[in-house]
C-alpha positions in Angstrom: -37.7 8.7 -4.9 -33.8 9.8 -5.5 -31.4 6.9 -4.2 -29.7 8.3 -1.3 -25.6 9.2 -1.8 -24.9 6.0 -0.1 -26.5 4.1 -2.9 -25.4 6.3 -5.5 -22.0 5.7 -4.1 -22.3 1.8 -4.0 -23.8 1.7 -7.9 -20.5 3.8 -9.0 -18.2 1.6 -6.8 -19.5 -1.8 -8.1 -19.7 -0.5 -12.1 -15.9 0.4 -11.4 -14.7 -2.9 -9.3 -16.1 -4.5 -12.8 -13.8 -2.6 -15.2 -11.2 -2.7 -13.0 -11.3 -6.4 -13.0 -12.0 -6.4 -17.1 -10.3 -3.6 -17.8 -12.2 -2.5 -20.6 -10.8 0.6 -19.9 -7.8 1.5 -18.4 -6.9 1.6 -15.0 -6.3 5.0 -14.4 -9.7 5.9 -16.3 -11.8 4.0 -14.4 -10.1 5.5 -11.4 -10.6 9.6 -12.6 -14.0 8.0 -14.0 -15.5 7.1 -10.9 -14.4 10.4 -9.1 -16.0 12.4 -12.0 -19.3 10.4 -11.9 -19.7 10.9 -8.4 -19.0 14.6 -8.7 -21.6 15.0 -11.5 -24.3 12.4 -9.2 -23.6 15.3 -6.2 -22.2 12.7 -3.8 -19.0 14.9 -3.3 -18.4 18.5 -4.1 -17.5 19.7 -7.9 -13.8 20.9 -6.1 -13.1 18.2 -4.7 -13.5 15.6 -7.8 -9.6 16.3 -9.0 -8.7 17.0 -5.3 -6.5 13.3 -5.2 -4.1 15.5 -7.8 -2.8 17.4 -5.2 -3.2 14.8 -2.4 0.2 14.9 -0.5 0.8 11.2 -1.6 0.9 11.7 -5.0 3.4 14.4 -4.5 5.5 11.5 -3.0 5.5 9.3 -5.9 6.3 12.2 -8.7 9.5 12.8 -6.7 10.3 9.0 -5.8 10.2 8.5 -9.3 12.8 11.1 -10.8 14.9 10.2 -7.6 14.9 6.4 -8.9 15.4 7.6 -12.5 18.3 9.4 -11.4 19.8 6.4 -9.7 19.5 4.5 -13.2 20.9 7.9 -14.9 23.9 8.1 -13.3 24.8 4.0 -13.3 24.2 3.9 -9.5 21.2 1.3 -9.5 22.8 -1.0 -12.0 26.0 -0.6 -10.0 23.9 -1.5 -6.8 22.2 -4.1 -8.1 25.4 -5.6 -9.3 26.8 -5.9 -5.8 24.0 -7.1 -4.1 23.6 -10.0 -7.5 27.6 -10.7 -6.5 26.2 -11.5 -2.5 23.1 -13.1 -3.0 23.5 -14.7 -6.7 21.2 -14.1 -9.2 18.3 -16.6 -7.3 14.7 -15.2 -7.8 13.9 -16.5 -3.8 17.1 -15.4 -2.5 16.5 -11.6 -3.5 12.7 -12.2 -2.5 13.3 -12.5 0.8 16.5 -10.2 1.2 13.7 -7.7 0.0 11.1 -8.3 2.4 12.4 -8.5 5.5 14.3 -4.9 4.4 10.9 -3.5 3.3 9.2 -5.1 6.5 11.8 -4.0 9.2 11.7 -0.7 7.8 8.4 0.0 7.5 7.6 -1.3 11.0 9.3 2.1 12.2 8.4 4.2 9.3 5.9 5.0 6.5 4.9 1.8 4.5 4.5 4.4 1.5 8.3 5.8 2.2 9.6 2.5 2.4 8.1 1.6 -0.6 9.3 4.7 -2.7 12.8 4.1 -1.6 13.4 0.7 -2.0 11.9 0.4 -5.8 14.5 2.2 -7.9 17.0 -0.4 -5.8 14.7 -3.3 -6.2 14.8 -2.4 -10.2 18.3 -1.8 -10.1 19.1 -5.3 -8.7 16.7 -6.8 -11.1 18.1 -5.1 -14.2 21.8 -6.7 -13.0 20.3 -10.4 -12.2 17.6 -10.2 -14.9 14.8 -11.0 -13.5 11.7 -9.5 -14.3 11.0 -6.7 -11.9 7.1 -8.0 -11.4 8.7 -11.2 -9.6 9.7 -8.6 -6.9 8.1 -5.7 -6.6 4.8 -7.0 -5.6 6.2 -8.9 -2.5 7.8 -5.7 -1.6 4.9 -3.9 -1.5 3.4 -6.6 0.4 6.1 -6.6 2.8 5.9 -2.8 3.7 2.2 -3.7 4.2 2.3 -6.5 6.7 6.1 -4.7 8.8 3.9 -2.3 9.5 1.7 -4.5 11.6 4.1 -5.2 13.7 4.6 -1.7 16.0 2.6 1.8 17.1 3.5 3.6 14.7 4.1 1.3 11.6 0.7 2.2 10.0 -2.2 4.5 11.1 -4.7 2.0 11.7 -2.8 1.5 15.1 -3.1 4.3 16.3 -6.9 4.2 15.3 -7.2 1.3 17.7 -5.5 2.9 20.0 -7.3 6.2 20.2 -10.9 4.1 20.3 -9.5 2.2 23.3 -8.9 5.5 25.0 -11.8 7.0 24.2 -13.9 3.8 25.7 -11.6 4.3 28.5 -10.4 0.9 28.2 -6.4 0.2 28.5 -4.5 1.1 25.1 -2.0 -1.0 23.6 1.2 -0.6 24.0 3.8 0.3 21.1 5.3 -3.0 20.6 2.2 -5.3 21.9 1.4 -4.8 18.2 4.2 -6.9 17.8 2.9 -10.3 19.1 0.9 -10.7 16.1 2.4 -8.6 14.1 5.8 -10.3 14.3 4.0 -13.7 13.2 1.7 -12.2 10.8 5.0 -11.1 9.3 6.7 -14.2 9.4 3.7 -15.8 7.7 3.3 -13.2 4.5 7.4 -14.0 3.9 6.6 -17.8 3.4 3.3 -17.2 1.8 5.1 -15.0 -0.7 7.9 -17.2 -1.2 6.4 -20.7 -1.6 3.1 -19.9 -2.8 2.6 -16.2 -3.9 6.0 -16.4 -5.8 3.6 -19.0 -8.0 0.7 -16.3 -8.9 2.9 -13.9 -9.9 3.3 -12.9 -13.8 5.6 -15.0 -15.4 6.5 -15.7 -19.2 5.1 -13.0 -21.7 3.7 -11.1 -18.7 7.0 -11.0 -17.1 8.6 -9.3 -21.2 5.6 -6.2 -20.2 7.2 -5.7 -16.8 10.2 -5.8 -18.0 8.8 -2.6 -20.5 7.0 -0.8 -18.1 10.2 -0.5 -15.5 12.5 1.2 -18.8 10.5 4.2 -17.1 12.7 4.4 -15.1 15.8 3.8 -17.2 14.9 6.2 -19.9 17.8 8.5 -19.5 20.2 5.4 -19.1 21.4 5.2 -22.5 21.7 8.5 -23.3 23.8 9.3 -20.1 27.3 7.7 -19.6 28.4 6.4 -15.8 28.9 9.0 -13.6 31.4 8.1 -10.3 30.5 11.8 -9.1 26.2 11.8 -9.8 26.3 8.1 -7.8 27.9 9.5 -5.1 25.4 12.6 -5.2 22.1 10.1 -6.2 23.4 7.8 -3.0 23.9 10.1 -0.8 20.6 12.2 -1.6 18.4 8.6 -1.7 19.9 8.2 2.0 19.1 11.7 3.4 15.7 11.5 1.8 15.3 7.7 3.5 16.5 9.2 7.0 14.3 12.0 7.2 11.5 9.3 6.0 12.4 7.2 8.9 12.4 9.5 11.5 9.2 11.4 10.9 10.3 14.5 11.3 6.8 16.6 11.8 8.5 19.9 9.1 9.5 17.9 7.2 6.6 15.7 5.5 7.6 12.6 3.5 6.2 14.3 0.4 8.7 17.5 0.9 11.7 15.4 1.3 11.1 13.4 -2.1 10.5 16.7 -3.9 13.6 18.5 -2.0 15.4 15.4 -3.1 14.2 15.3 -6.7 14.4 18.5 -7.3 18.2 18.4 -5.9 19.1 15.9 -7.9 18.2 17.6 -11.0 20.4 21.3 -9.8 23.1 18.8 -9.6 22.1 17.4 -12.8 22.4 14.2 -11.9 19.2 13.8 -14.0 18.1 16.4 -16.6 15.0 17.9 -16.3 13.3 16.0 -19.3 14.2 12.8 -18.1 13.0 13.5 -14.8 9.3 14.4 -16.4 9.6 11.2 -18.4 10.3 9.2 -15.5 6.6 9.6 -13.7 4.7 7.0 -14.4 1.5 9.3 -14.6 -0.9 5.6 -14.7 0.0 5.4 -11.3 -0.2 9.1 -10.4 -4.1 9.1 -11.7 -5.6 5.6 -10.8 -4.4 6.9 -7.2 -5.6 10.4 -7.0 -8.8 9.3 -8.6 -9.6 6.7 -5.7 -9.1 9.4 -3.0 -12.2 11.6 -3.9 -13.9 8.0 -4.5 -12.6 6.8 -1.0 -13.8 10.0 0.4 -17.0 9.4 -0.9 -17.7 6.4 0.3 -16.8 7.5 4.2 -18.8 11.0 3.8 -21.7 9.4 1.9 -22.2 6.6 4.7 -22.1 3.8 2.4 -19.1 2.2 4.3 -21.5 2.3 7.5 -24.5 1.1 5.6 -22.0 -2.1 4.5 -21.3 -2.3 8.1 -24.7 -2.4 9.4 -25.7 -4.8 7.4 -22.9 -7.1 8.0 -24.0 -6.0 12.0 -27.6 -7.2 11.3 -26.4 -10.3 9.8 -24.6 -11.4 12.9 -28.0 -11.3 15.6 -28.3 -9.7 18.4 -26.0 -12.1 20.3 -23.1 -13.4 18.0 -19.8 -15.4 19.7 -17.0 -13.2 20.5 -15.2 -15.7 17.5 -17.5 -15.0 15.0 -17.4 -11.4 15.7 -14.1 -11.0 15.5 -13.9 -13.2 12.2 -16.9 -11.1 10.7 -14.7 -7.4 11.6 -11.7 -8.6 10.1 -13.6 -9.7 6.8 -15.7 -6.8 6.5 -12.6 -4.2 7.5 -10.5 -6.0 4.8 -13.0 -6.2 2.4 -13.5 -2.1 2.5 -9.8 -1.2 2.8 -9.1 -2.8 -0.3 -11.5 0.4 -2.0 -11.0 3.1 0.4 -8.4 4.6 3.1 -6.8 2.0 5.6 -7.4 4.8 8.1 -10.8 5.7 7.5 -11.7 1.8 7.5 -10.5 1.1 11.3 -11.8 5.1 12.3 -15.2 3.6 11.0 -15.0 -0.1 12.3 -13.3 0.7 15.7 -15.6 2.1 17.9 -18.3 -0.7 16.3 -16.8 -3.6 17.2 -16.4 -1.5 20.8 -19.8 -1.3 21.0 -20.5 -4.9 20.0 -17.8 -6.6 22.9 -19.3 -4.6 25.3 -22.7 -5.6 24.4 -22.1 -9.0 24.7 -20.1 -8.4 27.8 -16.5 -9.5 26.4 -13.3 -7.3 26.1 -13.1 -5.6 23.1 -9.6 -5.8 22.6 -9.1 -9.0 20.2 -12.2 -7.6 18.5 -10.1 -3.7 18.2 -7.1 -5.5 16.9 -8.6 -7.6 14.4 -10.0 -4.4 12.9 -6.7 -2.9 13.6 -5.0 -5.8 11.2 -7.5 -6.1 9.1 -7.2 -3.0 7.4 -3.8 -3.2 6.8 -4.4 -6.6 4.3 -5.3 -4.3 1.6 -3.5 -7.5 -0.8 -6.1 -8.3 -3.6 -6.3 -4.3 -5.6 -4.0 -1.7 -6.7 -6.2 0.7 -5.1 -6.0 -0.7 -1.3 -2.9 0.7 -0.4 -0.3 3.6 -1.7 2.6 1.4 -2.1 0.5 -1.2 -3.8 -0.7 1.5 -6.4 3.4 2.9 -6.7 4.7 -0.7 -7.9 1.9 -1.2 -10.4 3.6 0.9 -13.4 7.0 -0.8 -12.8 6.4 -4.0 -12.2 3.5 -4.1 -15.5 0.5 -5.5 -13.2 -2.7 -5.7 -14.1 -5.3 -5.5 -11.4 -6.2 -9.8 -11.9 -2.8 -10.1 -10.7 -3.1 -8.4 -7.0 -6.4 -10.7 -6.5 -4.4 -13.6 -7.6 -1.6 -13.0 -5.4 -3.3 -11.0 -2.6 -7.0 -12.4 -2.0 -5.2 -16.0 -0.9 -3.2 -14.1 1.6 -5.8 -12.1 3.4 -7.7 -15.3 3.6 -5.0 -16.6 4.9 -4.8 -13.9 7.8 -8.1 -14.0 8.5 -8.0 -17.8 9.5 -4.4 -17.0 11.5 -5.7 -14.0 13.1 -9.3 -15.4 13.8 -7.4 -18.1 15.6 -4.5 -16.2 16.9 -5.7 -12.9 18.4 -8.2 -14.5 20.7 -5.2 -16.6 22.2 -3.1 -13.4 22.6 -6.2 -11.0 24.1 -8.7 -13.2 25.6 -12.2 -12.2 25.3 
């Protein structure tokens, strides 16, 4: 008998989590590997198997990354990162935290991705001026944008997920900043993890001399271009417009448009010269990521992700406590975000854990929001989340180092949010 696509789907996943965690071959192979395999097995359509190429999010990070080479091009991140080194001093922790709570306040209002984007070529900058190895920062602000956006409506999709299942039970939505009550904490928490315990799992020593290698893409122009007074002026002013139209999500106007508008300004102005500007994508990040979106596809189309979820259901009994429910959500929605869309993880495990608190006569709403969370830890791969994937050139990761750092962390927030969200939304 033929396996099914589910299982076909679940064979390819687990054969790449193993090289992605050996890397016997690179990142980005594994990545176009997996959508290619599963094109050939007939899980997804031949069209869509390179369909992540021209996934709006990958249009993002090619113009992110010629706007941040042109910062470095015309002087204006080293010349940033000098002032904010004269402010803070040149203490590892000191920028750390300046970072996150910058990354987490803006991404609570705005795409986590957009934050992201825009605050790396600064981040860089400021670590080319202190020298400190742009891997001892990069990763926290990453992690920052992920958990801000916990912490309102719109800061991440899987909100409004929860709040459109909630609806369609007819049961009482959340408001925009109830999110807030454990998304403010939650945020809180990640800051401190990151600063007294992650800061530890981070690369150091020779790892840190690869980071250091791996952000020069972004720097490639920089010695052949002299300090330019009027190109920071233009870079600054374009990096700002581009942020502000992130911010305010203006529906024409998609983040993706306003990189590329602001890219491709930047190089009429020629603030950056078109060669530079092509050197300047890190294309290891541009194909591990649009090779996960067919795979992530897959595994929402083929119904493996519900066949993980009914098992984990079955697992539970018939009868489970509201407590052990909620604990057994978050760990199966944070497990599957880290390998497929945040989005299509609470879509999938929303209306479930519904289903479940109503079954066994409690309120679903700690059980919605624990999903709701959940898929926003997507801490322990490269894959799990956009801004996760955009650092990982940069900063020189390998994928051991976002379990290192990250799979503590989401541990950590399941126990806090376990806890937590059944104090805040009582069964």
């Amino acid at each position: 008998m033929e396996p099914s696509p589910a299982i076909l789907t679940l064979i390819v996943l687990g054969v790449m989590a193993l090289l992605f965690v050996t890397e016997i071959t690179p990142l980005a192979v594994t990545a176009m590997g997996g959508a290619i395999a599963l094109g050939i097995l007939g899980v997804i359509p031949p069209s869509t198997v390179f369909s992540g190429l021209s996934n709006p999010t990958v249009v993002l990070f090619a113009g992110m990354f010629v706007i941040g080479a042109a910062m470095f091009h015309t002087g204006l991140a080293q010349r940033m990162g000098g002032l904010v080194v004269r402010a803070c001093g040149t203490g590892e922790k000191k920028l750390m935290i300046g970072t996150m709570c910058i990354a987490a306040l803006l991404s609570s209002v705005s795409s986590n991705t957009g934050t992201t984007a825009a605050l790396m070529p600064v981040v860089i900058g400021i670590c080319s001026a202190a020298r400190i190895s742009p891997s001892r920062q990069l990763m926290p602000l990453a992690f920052a944008a992920g958990f801000g956006g916990t912490m309102t409506l719109v800061g991440t999709p899987p909100n409004l997920i929860a709040v459109a299942a909630l609806k369609a039970s007819s049961l009482e939505p959340f408001g925009f900043f109830e999110f807030g009550r454990i998304g403010v904490p939650m945020t809180l928490l990640g800051m401190a993890y990151m600063m007294f315990i992650g800061v530890r799992l981070l690369p150091r020593d020779k790892e840190m001399r690869e980071a250091v290698e791996s952000a020069e893409a972004f720097e490639t122009a920089g010695a052949a271009v002299r300090e330019s007074p009027r190109g920071m002026w233009i870079t600054g002013l374009t990096l700002l417009a581009v942020v502000v139209v992130m911010a305010l999500d203006i529906k024409k106007i998609p983040l993706e448009t306003a990189a590329v508008i602001g890219a491709g300004f930047l190089i009429l102005t020629r603030c950056i010269d078109e060669r530079s500007a092509y050197r300047s994508i890190d294309w290891v990040t541009i194909f591990l990521f649009a090779g996960m979106m067919p795979v992530a596809a897959a595994l929402d189309k083929s119904g493996a992700g519900r066949m993980i979820a009914d098992r984990v259901i079955g697992f539970m009994g018939g009868d489970p406590s509201p407590y052990f429910l909620t604990a057994v959500l978050f760990m199966l929605t944070a497990g599957l975000t880290q390998f497929m869309s945040n989005t299509a993880s609470a879509a999938l495990l929303c209306p479930v854990g519904i289903s479940i608190a109503k079954g066994i006569g409690v309120s679903p709403h700690a059980v919605v929001m624990a999903v709701a969370i959940a898929a926003s830890c997507a801490f322990a791969t490269p894959v799990g989340t956009p801004p996760n994937t955009l650092v990982l050139g940069a900063g020189g990761y390998r994928f051991t180092d976002y379990v290192k750092a990250g799979l503590p962390l989401t541990l950590i927030y399941l126990a806090f949010c376990t806890f937590l969200i059944p104090q805040i939304w009582p069964f």
